[in-house]
N, C-alpha and C positions, 0 to 999 in steps of 0.2 A: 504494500500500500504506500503510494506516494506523502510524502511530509506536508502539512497544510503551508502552505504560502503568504506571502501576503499581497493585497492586491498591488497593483503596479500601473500608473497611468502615466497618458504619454502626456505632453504639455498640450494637443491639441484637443485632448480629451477633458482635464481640469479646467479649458479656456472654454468648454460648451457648457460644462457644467455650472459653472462660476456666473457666465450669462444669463443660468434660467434661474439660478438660486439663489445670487448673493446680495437680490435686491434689500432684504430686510431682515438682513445680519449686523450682530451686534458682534467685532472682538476686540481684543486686547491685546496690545503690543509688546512684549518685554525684551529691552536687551540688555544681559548683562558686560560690563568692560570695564577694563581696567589696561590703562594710559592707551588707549585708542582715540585720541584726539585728532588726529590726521587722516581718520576713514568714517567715526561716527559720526559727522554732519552730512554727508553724502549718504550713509544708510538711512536716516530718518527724513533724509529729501525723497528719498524713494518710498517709505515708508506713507508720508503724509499724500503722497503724488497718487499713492493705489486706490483710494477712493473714500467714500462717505462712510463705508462700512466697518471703516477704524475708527472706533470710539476713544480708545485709552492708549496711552503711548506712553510706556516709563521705561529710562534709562537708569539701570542700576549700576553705581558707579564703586566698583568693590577699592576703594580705598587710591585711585589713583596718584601716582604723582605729576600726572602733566594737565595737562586746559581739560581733561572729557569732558567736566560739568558743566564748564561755562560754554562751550561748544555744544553740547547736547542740548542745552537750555538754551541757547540762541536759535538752534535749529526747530524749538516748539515742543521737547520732551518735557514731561516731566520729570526731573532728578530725584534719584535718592542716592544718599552720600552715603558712603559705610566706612565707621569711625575706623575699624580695622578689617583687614583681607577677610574674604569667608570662602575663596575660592568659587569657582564657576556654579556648581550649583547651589551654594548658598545663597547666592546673587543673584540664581532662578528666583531661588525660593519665595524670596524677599519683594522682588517683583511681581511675581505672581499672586503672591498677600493682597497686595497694595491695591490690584485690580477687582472688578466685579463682575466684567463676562462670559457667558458660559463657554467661549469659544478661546484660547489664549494660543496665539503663537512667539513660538521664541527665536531670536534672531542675534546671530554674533556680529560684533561691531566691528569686527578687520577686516570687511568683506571691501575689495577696491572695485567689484563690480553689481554693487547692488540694482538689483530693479523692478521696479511696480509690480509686475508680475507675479513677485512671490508670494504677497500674500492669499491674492484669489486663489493660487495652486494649490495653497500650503493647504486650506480648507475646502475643499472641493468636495474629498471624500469626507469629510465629516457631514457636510450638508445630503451626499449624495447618498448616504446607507448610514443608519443611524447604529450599526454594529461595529463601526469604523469608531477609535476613540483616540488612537495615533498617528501622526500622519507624517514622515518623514522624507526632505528632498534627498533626489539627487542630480548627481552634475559629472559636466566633465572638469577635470579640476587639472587647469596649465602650471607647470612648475620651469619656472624662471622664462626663457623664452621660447619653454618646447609647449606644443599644443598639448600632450597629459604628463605626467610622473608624479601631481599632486594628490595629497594624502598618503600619503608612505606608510602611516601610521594605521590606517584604516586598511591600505592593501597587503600589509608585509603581518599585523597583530591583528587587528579586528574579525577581519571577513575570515579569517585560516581559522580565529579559533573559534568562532560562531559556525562554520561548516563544520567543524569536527564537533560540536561538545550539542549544537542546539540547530541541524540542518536547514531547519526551515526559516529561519534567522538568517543564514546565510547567504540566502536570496536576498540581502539589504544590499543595498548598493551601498549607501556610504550610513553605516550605523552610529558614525561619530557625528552626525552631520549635525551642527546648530540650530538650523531654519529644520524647525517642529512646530506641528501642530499636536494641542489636544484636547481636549472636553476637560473641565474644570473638577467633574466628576469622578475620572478618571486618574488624572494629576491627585485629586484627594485621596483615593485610595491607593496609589502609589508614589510616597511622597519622595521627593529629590534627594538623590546623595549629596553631598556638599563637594566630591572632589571632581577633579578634573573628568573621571569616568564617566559622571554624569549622567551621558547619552544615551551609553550602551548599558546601563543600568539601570534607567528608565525601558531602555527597549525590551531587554529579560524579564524587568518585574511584572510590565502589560501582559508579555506574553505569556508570563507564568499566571496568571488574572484570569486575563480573557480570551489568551490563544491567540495564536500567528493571526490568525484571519481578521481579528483587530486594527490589524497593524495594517497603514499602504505607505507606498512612496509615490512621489513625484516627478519629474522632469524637470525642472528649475535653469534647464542648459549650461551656459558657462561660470562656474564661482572663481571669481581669484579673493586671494587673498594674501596678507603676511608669509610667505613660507619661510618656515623657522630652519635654523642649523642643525645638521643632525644629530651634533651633540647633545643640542635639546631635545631630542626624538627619543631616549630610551627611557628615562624616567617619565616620561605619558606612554611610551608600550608598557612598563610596567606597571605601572601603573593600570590601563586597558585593562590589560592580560589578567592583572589581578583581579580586578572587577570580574570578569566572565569565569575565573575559575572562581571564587568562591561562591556566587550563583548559580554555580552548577555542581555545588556540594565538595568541593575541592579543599581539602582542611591545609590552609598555608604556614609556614614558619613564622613569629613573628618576623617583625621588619625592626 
C-alpha cells in the first residue's frame, strides 16, 4: 500500500483557487527576524501589495541589533521588540499571540525576492478543502549565481531523513520552508518549538495529528534569499536532524 501524501498544487492551480475564494478572507501576517533590515521593507511591500484580505501584519523583531524595527514600522508593520533572542520559533510564537485570524501565515524576512503572490498561494488549500490545516511553499531556490544548489540544508538533512524515518513526508519539497500557512486551530494544538527546527517540527507534529493528507504544498516559483557559509550549515543540520530523530522516537545523547 502506497504512503499517504500530501496534496501538491501547481501555482496555476492556487491562482484559480485564490480567485473564487479569497474574496472574504480574513488573515494574518507574521514575520519573525532578526537584523534583517536590508530585505524586511521589501517583504512587507509585497506583503501589503497582495490584497485587502491581509488584515494583521506583525513583524517580530527577536532582539535585533540593526534598523529591522524602525524599517518594519516604516514599511506599515506592526512591531514587536523582544527584550532578549527566543530564536525562530519563539518569534513565531509570539507573533502569532498577538494576532486574531483564523487563517495565519508565516513568512521569513531574508527573502530578496519577495512577491504578492505568496500569500493567495500560501492559503488556497486551506480555503479549498477544509481537511487541509498546513500549507507549505515551495520553490526553486538559486545559490549565488547558479539557477539551483539552494537549501543545502533541506537537500543534503531534511528531505534524506524524512524519506527514511516518515516517507510520506518526504514528498515535501522544501520542509524547512518559512512561507507556511495554517488554521489557528491547528497551530493551537501543535504549539511551536522555539529552535531553529521549527519547521520541520511543526511538519511531524501535524502529521502525527492529522496525517500527511493535512498537509499541501505550493508553487511559490523562485525564492532567493541570504545564502549563509557552510560553516554555518552544520549546527542547523544538526540541529534539523535532531528534531526528526527525536520525533520519531530516537533517544539522543545529551548535547
Amino acid at each position: 500500500m502506497p504512503y499517504p501524501t500530501p496534496w501538491t498544487l501547481s501555482a496555476a492551480e492556487c491562482d484559480e483557487i485564490a480567485a473564487d475564494l479569497l474574496r472574504d478572507v480574513a488573515i494574518a501576517v507574521v514575520i519573525p527576524a532578526r537584523d534583517e533590515a536590508t530585505t524586511v521593507g521589501s517583504v512587507l511591500d509585497a506583503v501589503f501589495a497582495a490584497g485587502p484580505f491581509v488584515r494583521e501584519v506583525v513583524v517580530v523583531d527577536d532582539h535585533s541589533s540593526d534598523d529591522t524595527s524602525t524599517v518594519a514600522t516604516h514599511h506599515g508593520a506592526r512591531v514587536l521588540r523582544l527584550d532578549a533572542p527566543t530564536g525562530k520559533g519563539g518569534a513565531m510564537a509570539v507573533g502569532a499571540a498577538a494576532t486574531s485570524a483564523e487563517l495565519i501565515v508565516f513568512l521569513d524576512a531574508d527573502v530578496t525576492s519577495p512577491s504578492t503572490h505568496y500569500l493567495a498561494r500560501l492559503v488556497a488549500p486551506l480555503l479549498a478543502r477544509d481537511s487541509v490545516g498546513l500549507v507549505k511553499g515551495y520553490y526553486v531556490r538559486p545559490l549565488h549565481d547558479m539557477p539551483t544548489g539552494g537549501g543545502r540544508v533541506n537537500e543534503l538533512t531534511a528531505r534524506p531523513a524524512l524519506s527514511l524515518l516518515h516517507p510520506g513526508l518526504g514528498e515535501i519539497r522544501q520542509p524547512l520552508a518559512g512561507e507556511t500557512a495554517i488554521r489557528r486551530e491547528v497551530l493551537e494544538a501543535c504549539p511551536l518549538a522555539a529552535t531553529y527546527g521549527v519547521e520541520v517540527a511543526l511538519l511531524l507534529d501535524v502529521a502525527a495529528r492529522y496525517g500527511v493528507e493535512s498537509i499541501a504544498q505550493v508553487d511559490l516559483g523562485i525564492r532567493r534569499h541570504r545564502n549563509r557559509p557552510l560553516e554555518e550549515l552544520r549546527p542547523m543540520a544538526t540541529e534539523i536532524l535532531g528534531v526528526i530523530l527525536e520525533r520519531s522516537g530516537v533517544v539522543l545523547p545529551p548535547r
